[in-house]
C-alpha positions in Angstrom: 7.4 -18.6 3.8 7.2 -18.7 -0.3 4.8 -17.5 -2.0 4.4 -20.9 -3.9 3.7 -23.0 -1.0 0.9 -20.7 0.5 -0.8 -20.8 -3.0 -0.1 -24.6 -3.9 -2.2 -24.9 -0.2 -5.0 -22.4 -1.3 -4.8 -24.4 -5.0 -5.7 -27.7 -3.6 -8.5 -26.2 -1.7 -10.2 -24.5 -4.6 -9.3 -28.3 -6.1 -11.3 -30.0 -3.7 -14.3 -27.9 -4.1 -14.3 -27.8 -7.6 -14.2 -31.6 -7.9 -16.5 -32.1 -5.4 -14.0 -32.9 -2.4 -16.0 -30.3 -0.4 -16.1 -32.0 3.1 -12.6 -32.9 3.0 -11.7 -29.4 2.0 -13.4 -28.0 5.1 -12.1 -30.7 7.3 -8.6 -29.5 6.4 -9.6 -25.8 7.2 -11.7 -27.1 10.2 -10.2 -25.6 13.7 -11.5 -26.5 17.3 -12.8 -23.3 18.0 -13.2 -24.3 21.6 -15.3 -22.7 24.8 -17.7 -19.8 24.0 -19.8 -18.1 26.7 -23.2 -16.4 25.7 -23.5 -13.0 24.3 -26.9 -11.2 24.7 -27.8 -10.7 21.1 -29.3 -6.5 22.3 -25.8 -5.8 22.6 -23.4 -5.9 19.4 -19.8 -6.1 19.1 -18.2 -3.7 17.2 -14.3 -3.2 15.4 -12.3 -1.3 17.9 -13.3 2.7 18.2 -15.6 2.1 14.9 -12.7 1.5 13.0 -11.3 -0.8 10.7 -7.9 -2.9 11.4 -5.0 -2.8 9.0 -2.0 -4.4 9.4 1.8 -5.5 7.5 2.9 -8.7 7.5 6.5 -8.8 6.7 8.2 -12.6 5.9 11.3 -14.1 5.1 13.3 -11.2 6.9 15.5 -11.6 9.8 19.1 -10.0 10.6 21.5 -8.8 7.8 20.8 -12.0 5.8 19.0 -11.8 2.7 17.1 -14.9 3.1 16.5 -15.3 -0.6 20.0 -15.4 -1.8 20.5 -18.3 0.4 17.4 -20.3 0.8 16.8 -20.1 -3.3 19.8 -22.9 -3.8 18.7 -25.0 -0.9 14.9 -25.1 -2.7 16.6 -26.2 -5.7 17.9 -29.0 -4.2 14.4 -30.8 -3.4 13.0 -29.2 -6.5 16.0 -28.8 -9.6 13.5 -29.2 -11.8 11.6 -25.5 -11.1 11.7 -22.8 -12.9 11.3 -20.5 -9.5 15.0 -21.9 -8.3 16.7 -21.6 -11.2 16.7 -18.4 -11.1 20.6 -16.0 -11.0 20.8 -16.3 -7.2 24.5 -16.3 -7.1 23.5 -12.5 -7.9 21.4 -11.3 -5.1 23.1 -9.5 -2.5 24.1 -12.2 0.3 22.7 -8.7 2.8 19.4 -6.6 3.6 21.4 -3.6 5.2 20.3 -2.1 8.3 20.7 1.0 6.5 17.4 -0.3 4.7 15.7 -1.3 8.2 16.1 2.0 9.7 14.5 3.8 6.0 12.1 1.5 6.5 11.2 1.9 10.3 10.9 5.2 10.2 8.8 5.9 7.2 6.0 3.6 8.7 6.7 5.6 12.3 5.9 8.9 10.8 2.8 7.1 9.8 2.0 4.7 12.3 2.1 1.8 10.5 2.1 -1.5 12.5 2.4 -4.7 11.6 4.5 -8.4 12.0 8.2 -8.5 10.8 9.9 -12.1 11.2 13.6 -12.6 12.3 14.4 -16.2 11.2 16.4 -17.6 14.2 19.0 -19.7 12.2 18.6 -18.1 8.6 19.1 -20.9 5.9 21.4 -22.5 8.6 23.6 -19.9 7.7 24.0 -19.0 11.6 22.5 -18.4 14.8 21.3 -15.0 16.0 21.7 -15.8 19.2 25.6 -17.0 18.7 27.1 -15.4 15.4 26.6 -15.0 11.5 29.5 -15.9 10.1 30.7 -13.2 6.9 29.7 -10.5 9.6 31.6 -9.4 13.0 30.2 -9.7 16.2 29.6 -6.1 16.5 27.1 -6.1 12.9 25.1 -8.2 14.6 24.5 -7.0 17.6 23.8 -3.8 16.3 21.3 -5.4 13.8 19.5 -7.1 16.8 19.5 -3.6 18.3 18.1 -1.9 15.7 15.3 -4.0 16.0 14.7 -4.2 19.5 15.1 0.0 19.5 13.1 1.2 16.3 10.7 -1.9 15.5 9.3 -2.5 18.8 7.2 -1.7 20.0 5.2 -1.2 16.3 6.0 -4.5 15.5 5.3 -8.1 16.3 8.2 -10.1 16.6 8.0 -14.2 14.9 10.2 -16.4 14.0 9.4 -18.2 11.2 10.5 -21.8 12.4 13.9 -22.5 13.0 15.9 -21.9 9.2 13.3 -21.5 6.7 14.9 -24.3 4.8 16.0 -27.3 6.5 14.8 -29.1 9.4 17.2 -29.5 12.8 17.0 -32.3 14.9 16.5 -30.0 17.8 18.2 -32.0 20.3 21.5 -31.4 18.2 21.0 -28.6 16.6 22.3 -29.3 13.1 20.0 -29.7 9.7 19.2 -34.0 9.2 21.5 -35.2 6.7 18.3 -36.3 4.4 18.3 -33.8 1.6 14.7 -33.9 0.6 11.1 -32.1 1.1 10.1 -34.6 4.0 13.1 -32.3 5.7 12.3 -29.0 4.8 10.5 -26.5 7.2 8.6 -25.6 4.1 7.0 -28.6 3.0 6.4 -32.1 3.9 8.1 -32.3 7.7 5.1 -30.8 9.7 2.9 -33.5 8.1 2.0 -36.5 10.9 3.8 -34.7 13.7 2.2 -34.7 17.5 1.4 -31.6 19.4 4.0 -32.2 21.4 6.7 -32.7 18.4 5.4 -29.2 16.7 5.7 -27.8 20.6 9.4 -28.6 20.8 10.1 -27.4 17.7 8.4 -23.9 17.7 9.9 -23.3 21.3 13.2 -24.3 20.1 12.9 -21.0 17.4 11.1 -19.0 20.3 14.0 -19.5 23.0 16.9 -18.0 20.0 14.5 -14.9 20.2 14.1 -15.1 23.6 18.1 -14.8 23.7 18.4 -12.0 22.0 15.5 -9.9 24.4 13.2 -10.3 21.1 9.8 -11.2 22.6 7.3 -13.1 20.7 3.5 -12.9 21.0 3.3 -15.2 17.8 4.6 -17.4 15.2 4.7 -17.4 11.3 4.4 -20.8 9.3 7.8 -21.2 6.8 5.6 -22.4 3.5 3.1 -24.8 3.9 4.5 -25.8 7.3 1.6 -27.0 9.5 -0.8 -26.9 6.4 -1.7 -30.5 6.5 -1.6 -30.4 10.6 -3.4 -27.7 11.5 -5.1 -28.7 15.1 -1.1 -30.0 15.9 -0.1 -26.5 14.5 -2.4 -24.4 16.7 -2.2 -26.4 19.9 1.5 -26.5 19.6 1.6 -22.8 19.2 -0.9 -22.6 22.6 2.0 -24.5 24.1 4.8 -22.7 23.3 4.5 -19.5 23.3 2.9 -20.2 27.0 5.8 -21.8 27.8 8.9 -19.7 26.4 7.0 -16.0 26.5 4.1 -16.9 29.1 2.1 -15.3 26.3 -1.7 -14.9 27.7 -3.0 -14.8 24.1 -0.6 -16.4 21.4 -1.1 -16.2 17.6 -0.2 -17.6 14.7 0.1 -16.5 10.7 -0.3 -19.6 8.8 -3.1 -18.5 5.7 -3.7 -16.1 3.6 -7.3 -15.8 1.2 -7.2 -13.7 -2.0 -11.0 -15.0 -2.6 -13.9 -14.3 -1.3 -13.7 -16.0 2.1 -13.8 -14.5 5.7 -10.4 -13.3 6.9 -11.9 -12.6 10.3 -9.3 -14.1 12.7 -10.2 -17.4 14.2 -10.0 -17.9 17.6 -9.5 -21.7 18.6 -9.2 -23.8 21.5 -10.8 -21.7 24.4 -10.9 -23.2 27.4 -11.1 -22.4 30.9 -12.6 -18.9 30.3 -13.9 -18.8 33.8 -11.3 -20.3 35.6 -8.2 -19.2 37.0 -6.2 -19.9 33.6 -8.2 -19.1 30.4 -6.6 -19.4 27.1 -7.0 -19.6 23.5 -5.4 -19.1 20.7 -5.4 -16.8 17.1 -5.6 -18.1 13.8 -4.6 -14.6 11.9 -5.5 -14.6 8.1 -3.8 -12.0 5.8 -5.7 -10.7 2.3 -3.4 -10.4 0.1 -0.6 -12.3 -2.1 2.4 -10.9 -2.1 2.1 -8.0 -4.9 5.2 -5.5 -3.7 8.4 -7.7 -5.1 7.6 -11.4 -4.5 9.6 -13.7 -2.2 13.0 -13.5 -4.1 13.1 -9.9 -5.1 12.7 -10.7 -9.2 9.2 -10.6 -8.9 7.6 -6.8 -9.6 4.1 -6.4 -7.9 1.6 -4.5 -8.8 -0.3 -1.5 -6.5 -3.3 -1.3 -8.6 -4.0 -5.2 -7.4 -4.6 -3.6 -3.7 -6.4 -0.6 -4.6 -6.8 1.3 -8.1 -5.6 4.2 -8.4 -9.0 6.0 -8.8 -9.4 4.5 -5.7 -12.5 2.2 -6.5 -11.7 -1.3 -6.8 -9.1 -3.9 -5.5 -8.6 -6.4 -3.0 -8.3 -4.1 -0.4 -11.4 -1.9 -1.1 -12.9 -5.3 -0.9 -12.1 -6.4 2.5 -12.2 -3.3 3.7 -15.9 -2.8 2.8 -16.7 -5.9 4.5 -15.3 -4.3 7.7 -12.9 -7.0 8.2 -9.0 -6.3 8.7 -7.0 -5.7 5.8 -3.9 -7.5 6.7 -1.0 -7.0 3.7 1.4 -9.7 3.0 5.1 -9.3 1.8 8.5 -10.3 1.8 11.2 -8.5 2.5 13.8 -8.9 0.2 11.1 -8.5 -2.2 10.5 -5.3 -0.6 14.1 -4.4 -0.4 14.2 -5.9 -4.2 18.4 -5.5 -4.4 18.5 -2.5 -3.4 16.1 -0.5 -6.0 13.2 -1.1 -3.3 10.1 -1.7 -5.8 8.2 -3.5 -3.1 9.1 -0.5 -1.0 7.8 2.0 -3.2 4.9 -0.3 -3.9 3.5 -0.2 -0.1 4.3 3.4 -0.6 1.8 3.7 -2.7 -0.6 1.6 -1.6 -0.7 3.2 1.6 -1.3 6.8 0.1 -4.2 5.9 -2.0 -5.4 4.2 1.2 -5.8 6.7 3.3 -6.8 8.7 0.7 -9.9 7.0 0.2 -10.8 6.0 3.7 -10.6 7.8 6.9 -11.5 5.0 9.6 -8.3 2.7 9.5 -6.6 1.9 12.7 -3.4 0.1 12.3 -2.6 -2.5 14.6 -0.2 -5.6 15.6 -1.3 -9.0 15.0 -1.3 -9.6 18.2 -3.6 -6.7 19.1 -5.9 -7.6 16.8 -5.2 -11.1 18.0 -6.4 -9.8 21.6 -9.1 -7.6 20.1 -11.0 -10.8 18.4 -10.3 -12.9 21.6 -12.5 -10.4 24.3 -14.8 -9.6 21.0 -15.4 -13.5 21.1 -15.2 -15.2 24.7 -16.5 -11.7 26.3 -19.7 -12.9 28.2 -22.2 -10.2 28.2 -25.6 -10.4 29.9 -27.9 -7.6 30.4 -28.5 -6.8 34.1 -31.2 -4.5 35.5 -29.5 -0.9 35.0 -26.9 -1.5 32.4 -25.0 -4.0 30.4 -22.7 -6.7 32.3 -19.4 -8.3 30.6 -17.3 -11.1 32.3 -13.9 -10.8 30.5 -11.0 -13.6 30.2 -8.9 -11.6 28.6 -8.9 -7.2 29.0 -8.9 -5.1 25.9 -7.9 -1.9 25.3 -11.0 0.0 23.1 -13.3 -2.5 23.6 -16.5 -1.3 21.3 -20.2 -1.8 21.4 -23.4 -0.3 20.2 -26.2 -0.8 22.9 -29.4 1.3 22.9 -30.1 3.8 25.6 -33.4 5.9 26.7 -34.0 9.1 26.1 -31.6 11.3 29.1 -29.3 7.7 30.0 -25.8 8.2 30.3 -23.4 5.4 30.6 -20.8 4.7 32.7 -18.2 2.1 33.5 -17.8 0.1 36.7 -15.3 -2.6 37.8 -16.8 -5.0 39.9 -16.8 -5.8 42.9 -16.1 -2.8 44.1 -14.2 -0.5 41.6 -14.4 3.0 41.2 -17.3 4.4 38.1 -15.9 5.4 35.4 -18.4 7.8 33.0 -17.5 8.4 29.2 -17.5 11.4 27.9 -19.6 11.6 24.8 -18.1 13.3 21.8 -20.0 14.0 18.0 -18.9 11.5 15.8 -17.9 7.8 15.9 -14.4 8.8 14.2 -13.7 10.7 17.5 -14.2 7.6 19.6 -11.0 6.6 22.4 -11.6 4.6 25.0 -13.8 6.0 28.0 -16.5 7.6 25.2 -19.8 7.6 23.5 -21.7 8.4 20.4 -24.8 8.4 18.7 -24.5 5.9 16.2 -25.4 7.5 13.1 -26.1 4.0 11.3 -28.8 2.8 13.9 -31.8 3.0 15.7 -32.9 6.5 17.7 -31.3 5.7 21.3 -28.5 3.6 19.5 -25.1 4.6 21.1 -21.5 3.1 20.1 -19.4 3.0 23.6 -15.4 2.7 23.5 -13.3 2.1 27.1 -10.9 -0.2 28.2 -12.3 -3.6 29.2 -10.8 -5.3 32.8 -10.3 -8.8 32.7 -12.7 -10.0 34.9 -16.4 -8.5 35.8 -17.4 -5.0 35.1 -20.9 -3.2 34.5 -21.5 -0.7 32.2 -24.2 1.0 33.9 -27.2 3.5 31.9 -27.4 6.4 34.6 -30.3 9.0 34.0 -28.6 12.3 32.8 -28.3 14.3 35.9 
């Protein structure tokens, strides 16, 4: 996934509005947002435990192959004329070392970062994952696809990002077409026209390499501007095959990113079902930032100060983060590895000290945690019921969150229905103390406003306001 094709897509967009192209700018955004069930509007839906989401999405990266050294002379051969390809690729190293994987795994452990990292099935059709890479031995690879498994996961979603990042395979062969141009690269103009069921074959073709390899997949990331002009093929097709290949109960998928001032709420899209025996859905994720650590070649130095100054006041994060949306980081990683002198490293280094310096309410989580977290925050039905607060759930949710007013002396408590065992919650001082089977005062509302953490079941359960015995 470039950086170039993302913003050429957010480009035309600001295009289209500018010159007056409005509807057909938000017809191209437009997703089928599918099935909702009502919400009763006394009861509010809050981030999970109070908190606000952060998350590291990590492209372009796979096993031992530096995907930039290869990929950069396979873009100049659709596009000879741009400046971006010409660049000395010949002089990249050919390999991210594992060396840097594991430096990299376990600083973000120590600090529990989570986030997405790709692992490009058949890098720049160098070779297959699930086979062998030739330049390495059989044993590099394995051990790369062990370090992985062992010190990623389970911190870490797992995507591919299409099939090679470059060139299209005719799936039912396996090998690149023999057309050299953009209609057959992954990145650009392939995607455009196809069926659900042609963007389904082709996602579960990268999903079942993972699957190989005991790499499971919640998700999938976009390569470029793949899917950008077929988004409701994109999104169904991603429904289909992570259902298929994973039996995912609530896929995801990474195909924007907004550096303006639109919502980067996840979208969840075509619900259906959600009281019958298979409900589903699916999550559009949306990152907030460009690429600012070491761009998608590793020749491009970022910037911290573009995420958050460093008197801590201003930047892109501060202003997502104030909106109480999740601040979801974008990179690529051999821009983060940048050759071996790690700017883009030392960059989210950064960034992540003077962000937790300045705030004390950020919870980091997996895409697809977050992915599951806006699903139950969404298709949740909740009705209140004589005594308490009901919720019919499609999906459960770990720290499920909401503010609901009590009487003077209530207490609330948490029952499973039919016939499951009460649960009370424990109340504790602040919201920042919230885990799941708790309660609060919630200092920003009403008198007899309380914010309420547990763990919602799938299915019917009561939170019921007891008088304090």
């Amino acid at each position: 996934m470039t950086v170039l094709a993302r913003r050429d897509f957010l480009r035309t967009s600001a295009a289209l509005v500018l010159g007056g192209g409005v509807k057909a700018c938000m017809t191209a955004l437009a997703q089928e947002p599918g099935q909702r069930l009502p919400q009763a509007p006394e009861v509010e839906v809050l981030n999970p435990r109070g908190r606000v989401p952060v998350s590291f999405i990590i492209d372009d990266s796979t096993c031992l192959v530096n995907l930039a050294h290869f990929a950069m002379p396979q873009f100049a051969e659709v596009w000879p004329d741009r400046n971006e390809y010409k660049k000395p690729w010949e002089k990249l190293p050919r390999e991210i070392p594992d060396s840097f994987v594991l430096e990299f795994a376990e600083w973000c452990a120590e600090r529990g970062i989570k986030g997405k990292y790709s692992v490009v099935p058949y890098p720049a059709c160098v070779g297959w994952l699930d086979r062998f890479l030739p330049g390495w031995t059989r044993r590099q690879l394995v051990e790369s696809i062990e370090l992985v498994q062992k010190r990623l996961l389970p911190s870490w979603d797992i995507h591919p990002e299409m099939v090679t990042h470059t060139w299209v395979i005719d799936t039912k062969t396996g090998r690149p077409y023999p057309e050299r141009s953009a209609r057959f690269m992954e990145n650009w103009g392939w995607s455009e026209g196809r069926s659900v069921d042609e963007l389904t074959d082709y996602i579960a073709y990268a999903l079942r390499i993972l699957r190989n390899i005991d790499l499971p997949c919640e998700g999938i990331t976009t390569p470029g501007g793949f899917g950008s002009r077929a988004r409701p093929q994109l999104a169904q097709a991603t429904l289909a095959a992570c259902r298929d290949v994973f039996r995912v109960e609530i896929p995801h998928y990474f195909r924007d990113l907004y550096t303006d001032q639109r919502s980067v709420a996840p979208r969840v899209e075509y619900a259906a079902d959600l009281e019958g025996p298979d409900p589903r859905c699916v999550v559009s994720i949306i990152g907030c930032t460009g690429d600012w650590f070491g761009g998608w070649d590793g020749l491009t130095p970022g910037n911290p100060d573009l995420f958050i100054t460093p008197d801590l006041s201003r930047g892109r994060l501060v202003d997502v983060i104030e909106r109480k949306e999740p601040a979801i980081l974008v990179c690529h990683w051999p821009g983060i590895y940048y050759n071996g002198d790690k700017i883009g490293f030392k960059i989210f280094q950064e960034v992540v000290s003077r962000l937790h310096r300045r705030y004390d309410h950020l919870l980091w989580m997996k895409l697809s945690e977050i992915a599951r977290y806006w699903a139950a925050k969404e298709l949740t039905r909740i009705s209140l019921v004589p005594g308490g607060v009901e919720f019919f759930a499609p999906f459960a949710c770990p720290a499920f969150t909401v503010a609901i007013n009590l009487k003077p002396g209530q207490t609330p408590r948490l029952l499973k229905l039919p016939e499951g065992r009460p649960t009370p919650l424990q109340e504790v001082p602040k919201v920042l103390a919230l885990e799941p089977g708790t309660f609060t005062l919630d200092p920003q509302g009403a008198t007899g406003r309380v914010v309420c953490c547990f763990d919602l079941p799938k299915g019917l359960s009561r939170l019921e306001l007891l008088p304090a015995t």
